[in-house]
KOLLOKOL-964169 format. One record per atom (N, C-alpha, C): residue in one letter; x, y, z. Coordinates in pm, whole numbers, plus 32768, in hexadecimal, padded with zeros to 4 digits. Example, Ala and Ser with C-alpha at 12.3 -4.5 7.8 and 13.67 -1.06 7.14 Angstrom:
% residues 2
A85277DC7830C/A84CE7E3E830C/A85287EB6830C/S85057F1F82C4/S85577F9682CA/S850A80038313/
% end
This chain:
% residues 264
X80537F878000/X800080008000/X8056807E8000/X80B980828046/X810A81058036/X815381327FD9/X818B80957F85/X81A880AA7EDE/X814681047EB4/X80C680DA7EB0/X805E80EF7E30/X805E81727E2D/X803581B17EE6/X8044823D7F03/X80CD828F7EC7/X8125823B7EF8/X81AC82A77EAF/X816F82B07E12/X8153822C7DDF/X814C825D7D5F/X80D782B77D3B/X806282D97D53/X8016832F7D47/X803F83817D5D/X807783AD7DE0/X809B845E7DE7/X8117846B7D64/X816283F87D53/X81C5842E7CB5/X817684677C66/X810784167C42/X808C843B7BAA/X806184917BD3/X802E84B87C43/X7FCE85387C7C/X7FFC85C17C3D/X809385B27C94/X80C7861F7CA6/X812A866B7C36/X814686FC7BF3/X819C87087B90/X824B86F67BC9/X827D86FC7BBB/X831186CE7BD1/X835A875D7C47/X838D87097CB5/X83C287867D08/X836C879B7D39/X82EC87727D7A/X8298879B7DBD/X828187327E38/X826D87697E80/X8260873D7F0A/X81C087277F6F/X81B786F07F98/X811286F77FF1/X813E87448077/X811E877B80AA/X815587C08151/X80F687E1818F/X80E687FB81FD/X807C8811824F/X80AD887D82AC/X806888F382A0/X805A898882E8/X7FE18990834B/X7FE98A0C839B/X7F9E8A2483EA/X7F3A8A59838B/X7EBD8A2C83CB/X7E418A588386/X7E038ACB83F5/X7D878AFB83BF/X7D468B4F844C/X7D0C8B408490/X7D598B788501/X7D3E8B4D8577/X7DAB8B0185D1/X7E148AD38575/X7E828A558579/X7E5C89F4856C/X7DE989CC850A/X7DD3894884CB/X7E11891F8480/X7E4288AC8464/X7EBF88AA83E2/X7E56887F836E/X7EA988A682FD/X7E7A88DB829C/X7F0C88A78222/X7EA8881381FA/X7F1087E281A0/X7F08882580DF/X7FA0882E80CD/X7FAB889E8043/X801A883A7FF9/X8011886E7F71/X805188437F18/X80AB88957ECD/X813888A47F02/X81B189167F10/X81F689177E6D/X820A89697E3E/X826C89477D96/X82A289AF7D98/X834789C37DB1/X83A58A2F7D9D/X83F88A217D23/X84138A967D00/X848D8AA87C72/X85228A6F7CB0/X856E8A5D7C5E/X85F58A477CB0/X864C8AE57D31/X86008B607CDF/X85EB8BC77D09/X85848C227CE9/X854C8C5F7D8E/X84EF8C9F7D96/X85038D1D7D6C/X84C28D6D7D0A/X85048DFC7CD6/X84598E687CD8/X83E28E0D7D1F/X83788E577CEE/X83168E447D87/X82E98E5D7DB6/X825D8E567E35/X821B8DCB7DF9/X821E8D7C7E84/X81D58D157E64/X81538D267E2C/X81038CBE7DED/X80838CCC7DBA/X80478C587E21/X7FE68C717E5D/X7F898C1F7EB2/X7F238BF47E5A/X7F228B7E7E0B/X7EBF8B687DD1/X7E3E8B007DFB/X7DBD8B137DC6/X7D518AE57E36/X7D018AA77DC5/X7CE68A1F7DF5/X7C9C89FA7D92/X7C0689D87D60/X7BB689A67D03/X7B4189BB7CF7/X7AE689567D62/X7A8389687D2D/X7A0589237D7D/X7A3988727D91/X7A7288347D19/X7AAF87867D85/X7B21879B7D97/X7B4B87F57DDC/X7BC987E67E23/X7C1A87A37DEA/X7C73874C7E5E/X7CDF87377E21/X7CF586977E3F/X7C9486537E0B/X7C9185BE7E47/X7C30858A7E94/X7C4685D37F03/X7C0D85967F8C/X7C7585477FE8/X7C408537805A/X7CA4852B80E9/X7CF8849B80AC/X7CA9842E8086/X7CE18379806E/X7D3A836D801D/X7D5C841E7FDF/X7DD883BF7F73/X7E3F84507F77/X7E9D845A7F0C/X7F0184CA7F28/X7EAF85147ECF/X7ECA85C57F18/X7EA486297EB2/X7EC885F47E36/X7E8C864A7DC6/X7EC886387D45/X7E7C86B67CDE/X7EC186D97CA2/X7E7287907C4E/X7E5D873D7BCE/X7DEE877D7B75/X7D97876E7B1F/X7E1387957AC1/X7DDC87767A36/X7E3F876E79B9/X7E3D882A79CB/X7DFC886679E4/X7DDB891279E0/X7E5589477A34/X7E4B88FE7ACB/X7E7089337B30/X7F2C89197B07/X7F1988B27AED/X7FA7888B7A7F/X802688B27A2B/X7FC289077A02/X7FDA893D7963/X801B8A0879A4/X7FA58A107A06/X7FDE8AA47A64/X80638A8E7AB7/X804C8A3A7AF4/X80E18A277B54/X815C8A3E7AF0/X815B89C67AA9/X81CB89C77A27/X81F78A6079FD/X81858ABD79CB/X81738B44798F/X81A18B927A06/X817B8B987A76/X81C68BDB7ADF/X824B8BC37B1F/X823B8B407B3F/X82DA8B467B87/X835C8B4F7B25/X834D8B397A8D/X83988B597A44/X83AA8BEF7A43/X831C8C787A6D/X83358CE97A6A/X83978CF27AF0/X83D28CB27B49/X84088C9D7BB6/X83778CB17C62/X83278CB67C48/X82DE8C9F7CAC/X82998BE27CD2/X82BC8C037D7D/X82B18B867DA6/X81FA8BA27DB3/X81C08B1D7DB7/X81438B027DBC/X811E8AAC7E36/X80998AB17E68/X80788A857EF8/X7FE18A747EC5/X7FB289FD7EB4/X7F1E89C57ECB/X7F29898B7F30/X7EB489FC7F86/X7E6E89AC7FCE/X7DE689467FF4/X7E0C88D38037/X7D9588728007/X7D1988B08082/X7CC388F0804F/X7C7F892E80BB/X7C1E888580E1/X7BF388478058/X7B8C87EB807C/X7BC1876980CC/X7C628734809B/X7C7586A680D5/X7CA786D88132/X7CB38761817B/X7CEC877A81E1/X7C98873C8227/X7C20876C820D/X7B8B87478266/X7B2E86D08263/X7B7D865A820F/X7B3785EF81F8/X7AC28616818D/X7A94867A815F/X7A39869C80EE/X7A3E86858041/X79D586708057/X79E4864A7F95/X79BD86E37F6D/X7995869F7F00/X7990872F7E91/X78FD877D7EBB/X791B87FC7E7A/X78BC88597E9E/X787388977E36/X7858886B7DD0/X781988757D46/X778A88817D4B/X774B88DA7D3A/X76B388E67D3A/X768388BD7DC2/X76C288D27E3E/X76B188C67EC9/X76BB89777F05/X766389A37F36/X764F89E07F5A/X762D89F58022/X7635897F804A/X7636895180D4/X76C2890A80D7/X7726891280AD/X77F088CE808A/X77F3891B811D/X784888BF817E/X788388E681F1/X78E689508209/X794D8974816F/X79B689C58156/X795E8A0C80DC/X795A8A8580F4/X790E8ADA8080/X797E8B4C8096/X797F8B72801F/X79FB8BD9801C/X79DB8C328065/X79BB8C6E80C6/X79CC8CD3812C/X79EA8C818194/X79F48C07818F/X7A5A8BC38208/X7AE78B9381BF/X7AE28B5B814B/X7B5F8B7980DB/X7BB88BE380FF/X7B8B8C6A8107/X7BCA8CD88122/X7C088CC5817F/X7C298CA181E3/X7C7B8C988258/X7CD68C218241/X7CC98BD08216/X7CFF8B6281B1/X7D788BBC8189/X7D5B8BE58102/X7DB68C3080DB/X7E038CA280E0/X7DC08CEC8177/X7E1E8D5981B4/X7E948D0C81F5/X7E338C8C8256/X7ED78C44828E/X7F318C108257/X7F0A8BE581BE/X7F848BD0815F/X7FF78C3B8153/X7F758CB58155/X7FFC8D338127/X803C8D658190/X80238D4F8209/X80798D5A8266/X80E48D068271/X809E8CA7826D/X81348BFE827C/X817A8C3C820E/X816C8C408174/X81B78C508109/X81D18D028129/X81B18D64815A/X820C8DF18179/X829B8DBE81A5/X82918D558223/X82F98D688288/X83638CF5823F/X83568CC181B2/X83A28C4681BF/X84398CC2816C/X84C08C5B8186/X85248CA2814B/X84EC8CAE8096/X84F48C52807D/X84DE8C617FFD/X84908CCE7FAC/X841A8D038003/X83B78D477FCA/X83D58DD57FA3/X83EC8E177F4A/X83CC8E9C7EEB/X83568EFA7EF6/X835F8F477F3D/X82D68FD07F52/X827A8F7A7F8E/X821F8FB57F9E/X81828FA67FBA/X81608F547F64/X811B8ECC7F7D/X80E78E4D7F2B/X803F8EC87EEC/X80528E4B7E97/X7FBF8E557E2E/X7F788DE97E6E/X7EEF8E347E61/X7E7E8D9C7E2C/X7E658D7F7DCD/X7E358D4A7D7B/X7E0F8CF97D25/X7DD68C7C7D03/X7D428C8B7CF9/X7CBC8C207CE1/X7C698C007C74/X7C288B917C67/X7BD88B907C2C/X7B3B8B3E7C1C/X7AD38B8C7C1B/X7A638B517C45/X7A588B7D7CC3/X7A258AF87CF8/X7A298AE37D79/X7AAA8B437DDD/X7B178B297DAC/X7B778B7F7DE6/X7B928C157D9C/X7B428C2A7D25/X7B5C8CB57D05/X7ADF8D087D64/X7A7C8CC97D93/X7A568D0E7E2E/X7A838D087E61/X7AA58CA17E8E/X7B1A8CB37F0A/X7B8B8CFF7F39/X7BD48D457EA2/X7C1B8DAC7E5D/X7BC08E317E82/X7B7B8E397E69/X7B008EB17EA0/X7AFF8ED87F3A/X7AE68E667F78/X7AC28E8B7FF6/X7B488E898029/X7BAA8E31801D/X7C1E8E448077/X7C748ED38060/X7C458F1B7FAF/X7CA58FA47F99/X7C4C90198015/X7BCC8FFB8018/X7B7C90608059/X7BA7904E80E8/X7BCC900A8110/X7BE58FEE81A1/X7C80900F81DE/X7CE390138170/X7D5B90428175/X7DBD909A81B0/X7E0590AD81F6/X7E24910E8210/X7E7E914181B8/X7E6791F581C0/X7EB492438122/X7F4D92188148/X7F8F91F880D2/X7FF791B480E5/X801E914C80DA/X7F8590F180D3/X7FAB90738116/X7FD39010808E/X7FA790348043/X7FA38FEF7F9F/X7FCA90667F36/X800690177ED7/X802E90527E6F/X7FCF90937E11/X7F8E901C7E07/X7F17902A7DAA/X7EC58FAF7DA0/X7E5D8F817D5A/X7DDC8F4A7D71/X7D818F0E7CF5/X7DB38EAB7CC6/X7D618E8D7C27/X7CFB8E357C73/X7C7D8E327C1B/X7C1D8DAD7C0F/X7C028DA57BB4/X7BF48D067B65/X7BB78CDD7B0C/X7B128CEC7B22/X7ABE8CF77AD1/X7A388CE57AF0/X7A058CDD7B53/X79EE8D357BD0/X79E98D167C30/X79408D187C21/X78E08D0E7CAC/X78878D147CD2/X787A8D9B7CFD/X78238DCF7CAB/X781A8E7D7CE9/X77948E957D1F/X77308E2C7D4B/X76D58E587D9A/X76558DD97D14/X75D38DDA7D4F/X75B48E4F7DC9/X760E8DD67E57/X75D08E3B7EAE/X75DC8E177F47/X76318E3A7F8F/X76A98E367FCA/X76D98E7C801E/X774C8EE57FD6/X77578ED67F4D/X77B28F167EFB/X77228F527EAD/X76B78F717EC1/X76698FBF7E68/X7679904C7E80/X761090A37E73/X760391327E6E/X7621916E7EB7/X761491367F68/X762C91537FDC/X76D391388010/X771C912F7FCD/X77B190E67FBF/X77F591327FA6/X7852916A7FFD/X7898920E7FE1/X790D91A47FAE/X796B91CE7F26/X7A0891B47F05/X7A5292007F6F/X7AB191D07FCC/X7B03922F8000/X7B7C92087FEA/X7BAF91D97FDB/X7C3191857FB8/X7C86920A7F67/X7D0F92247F68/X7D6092757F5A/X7DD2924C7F0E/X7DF991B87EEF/X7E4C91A07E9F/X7E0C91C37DF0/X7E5591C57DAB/X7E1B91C27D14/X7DD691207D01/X7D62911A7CB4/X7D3390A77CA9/X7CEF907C7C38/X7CEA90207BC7/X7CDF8FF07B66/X7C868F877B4A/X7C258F7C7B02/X7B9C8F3B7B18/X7BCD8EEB7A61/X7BB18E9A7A4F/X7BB08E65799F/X7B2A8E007990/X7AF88E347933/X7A608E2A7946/X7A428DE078BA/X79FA8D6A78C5/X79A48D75782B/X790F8D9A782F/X78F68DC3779D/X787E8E2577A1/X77FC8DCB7770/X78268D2F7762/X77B58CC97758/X77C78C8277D5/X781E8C987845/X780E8C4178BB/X77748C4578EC/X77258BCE7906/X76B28BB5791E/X76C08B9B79B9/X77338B5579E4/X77578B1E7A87/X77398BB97AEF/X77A38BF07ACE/X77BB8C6B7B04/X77EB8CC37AA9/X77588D187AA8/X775E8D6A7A28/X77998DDA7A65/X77BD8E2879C4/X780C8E9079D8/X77F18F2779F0/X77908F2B79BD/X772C8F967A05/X77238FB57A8C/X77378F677AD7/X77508F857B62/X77C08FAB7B95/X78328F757B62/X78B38FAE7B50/X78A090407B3D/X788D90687AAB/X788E90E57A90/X783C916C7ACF/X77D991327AF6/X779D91797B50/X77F3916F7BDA/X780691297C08/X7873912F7C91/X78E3915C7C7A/X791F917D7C19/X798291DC7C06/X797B92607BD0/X78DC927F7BC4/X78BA92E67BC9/X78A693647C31/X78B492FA7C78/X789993337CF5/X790893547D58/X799993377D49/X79FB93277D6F/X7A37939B7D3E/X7A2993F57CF4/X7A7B94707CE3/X7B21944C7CA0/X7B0B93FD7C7E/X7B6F940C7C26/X7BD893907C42/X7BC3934D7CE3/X7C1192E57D05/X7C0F925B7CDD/X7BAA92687C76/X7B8491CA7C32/X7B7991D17BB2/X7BF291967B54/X7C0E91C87AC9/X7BD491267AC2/X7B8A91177A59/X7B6A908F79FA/X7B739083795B/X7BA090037950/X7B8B8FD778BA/X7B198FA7787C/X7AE58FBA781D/X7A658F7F77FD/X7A678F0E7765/X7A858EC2775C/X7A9E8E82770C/X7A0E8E4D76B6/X7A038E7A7619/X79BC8E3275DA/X797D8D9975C2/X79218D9B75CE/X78E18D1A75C6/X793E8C8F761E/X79768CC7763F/X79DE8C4076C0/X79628C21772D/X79578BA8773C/X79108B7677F0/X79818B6C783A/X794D8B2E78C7/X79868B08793D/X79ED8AD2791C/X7A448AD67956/X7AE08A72795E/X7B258A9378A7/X7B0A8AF7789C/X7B448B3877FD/X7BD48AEA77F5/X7C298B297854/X7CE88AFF7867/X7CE28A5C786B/X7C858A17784B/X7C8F89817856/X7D12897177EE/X7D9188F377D9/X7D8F88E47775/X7D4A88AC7708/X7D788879767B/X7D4F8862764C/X7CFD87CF761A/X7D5F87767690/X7D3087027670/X7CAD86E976DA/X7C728738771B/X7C0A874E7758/X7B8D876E771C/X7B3A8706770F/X7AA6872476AD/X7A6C878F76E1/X7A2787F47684/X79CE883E76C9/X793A87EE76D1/X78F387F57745/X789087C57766/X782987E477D8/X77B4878877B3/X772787A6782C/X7756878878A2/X773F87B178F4/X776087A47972/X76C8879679F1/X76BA870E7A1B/X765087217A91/X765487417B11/X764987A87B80/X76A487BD7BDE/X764087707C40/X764887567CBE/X760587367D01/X756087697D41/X758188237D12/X74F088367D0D/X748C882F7CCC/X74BC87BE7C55/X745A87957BC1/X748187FA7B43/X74C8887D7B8D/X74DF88E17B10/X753E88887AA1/X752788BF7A2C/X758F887C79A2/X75C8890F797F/X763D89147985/X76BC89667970/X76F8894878E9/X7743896F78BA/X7795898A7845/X7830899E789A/X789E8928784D/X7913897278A0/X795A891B7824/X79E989687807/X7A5A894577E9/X7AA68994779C/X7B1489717732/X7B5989D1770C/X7B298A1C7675/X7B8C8AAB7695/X7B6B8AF575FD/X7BEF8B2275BF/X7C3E8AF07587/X7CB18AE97552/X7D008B6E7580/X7C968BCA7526/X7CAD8C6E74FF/X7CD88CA2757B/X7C328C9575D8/X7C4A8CB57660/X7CB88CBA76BA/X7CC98C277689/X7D2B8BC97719/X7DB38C337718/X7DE68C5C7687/X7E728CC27643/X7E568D0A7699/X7DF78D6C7680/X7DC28DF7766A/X7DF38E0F7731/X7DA58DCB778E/X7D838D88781A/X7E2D8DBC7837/X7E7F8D4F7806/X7F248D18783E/X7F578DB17816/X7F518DF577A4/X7FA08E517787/X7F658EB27814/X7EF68ED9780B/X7EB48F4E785A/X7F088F2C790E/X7EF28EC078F7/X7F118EB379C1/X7FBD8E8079BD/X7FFE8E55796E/X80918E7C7978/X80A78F3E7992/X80718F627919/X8095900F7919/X8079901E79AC/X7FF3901379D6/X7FC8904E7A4A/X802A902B7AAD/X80708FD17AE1/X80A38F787AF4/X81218FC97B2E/X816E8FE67AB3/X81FB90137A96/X81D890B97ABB/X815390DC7A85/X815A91807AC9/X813791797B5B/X80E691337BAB/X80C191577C2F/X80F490E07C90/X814590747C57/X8177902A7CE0/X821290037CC6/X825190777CD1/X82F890697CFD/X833B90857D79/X83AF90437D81/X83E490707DE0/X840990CE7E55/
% end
């Protein structure tokens, strides 16, 4: 059995990456999936992932062909990366069309502030860490920038996040102070984009977004990823996968952002 496990976390995981376990909040530990450059030259990126997590508790983390494909693209820009497993921390499965999920990204958010504390203080780390989410964790990206202290982050992307309604609806002040970056498609049916744009309407200027043509949910998929129906658990049918154009358009925009608002 501990073969099989070593060998899964090999397949899981991209190369140079590590599983570790940090203080979570509160000092709960809070197991993550660590990937450094040979040198650190950029603010870590705390990246958070969507609605099925990252496995679940019975086997080793492991990131989606998406989550994959970013690490690679970043730690080559020299920034180290930090997923945290908010769900197998907690024994939880996925949170997909659950709206009663035990970890809902405004408890996420503290999730990923204690990442950026653990990853502020490590030697390795470069400026003020980023967040960076998607879905499920590009709320989570939301609520943890609003909760921030100024200073505390570099800056702040989400993929498609969830912009309401409900506790991120109308009544939902943006306060968050780092620069922050929303990449949106403008056929997402999951979590449409309209809510986005209206919530960064309202922000005065602290919530710049992309709006991408005819792209759905999970646009940055690669390519060997079907686009397809999706049934979530609340019976809704979604649209999710990749849009070639997009996926470019996506990588160029949040490198730039990237290289202008999280250096050293």
């Amino acid at each position: 059995m501990r073969r099989l496990a070593a060998l899964l976390l090999l397949l899981a995981l991209p190369a140079r990456a590590e599983v570790i376990a940090l203080p979570g909040p509160e000092g709960a530990p809070l197991r993550a999936i660590l990937e450094r450059p040979a040198e650190a030259t950029r603010p870590t990126i705390i990246a958070l992932h969507g609605c099925g997590g990252l496995g679940g508790a019975a086997r080793p983390p492991r990131l989606s062909a998406r989550e994959r494909e970013w690490v690679a693209l970043l730690v080559a820009a020299g920034h180290p990366v930090v997923f945290p497993d908010s769900f197998g921390s907690r024994d939880l499965g996925p949170a997909c069309g659950r709206a009663d999920h035990p970890a809902p990204p405004s408890l996420r958010a503290g999730d990923a502030l204690a990442a950026r504390d653990w990853a502020a203080a490590q030697p390795w780390n470069r400026g003020a860490p980023v967040l960076l989410g998607w879905s499920h964790g590009g709320s989570t990206t939301l609520h943890a920038w609003a909760r921030a202290e100024p200073g505390a982050l570099s800056a702040a992307i989400a993929f498609y996040p969830g912009c309401g309604p409900g506790p991120m609806g109308r009544g939902w002040q943006p306060r968050g102070t780092a620069p922050l970056l929303m990449q949106l498609g403008d056929a997402d049916d999951w979590t449409p984009a309209f809510r986005c744009v209206e919530l960064a309407s309202r922000a005065g200027g602290r919530m710049a977004y992309d709006l991408y043509a005819g792209a759905h949910h999970a646009f940055d998929a690669p390519d060997t990823v079907a686009l397809r129906r999706v049934t979530l658990h609340d019976g809704r049918q979604v649209t999710a996968g990749p849009d070639p154009a997009a996926r470019v358009a996506s990588r160029a925009a949040v490198m730039e952002f990237l290289a202008r608002n999280a250096r050293q």
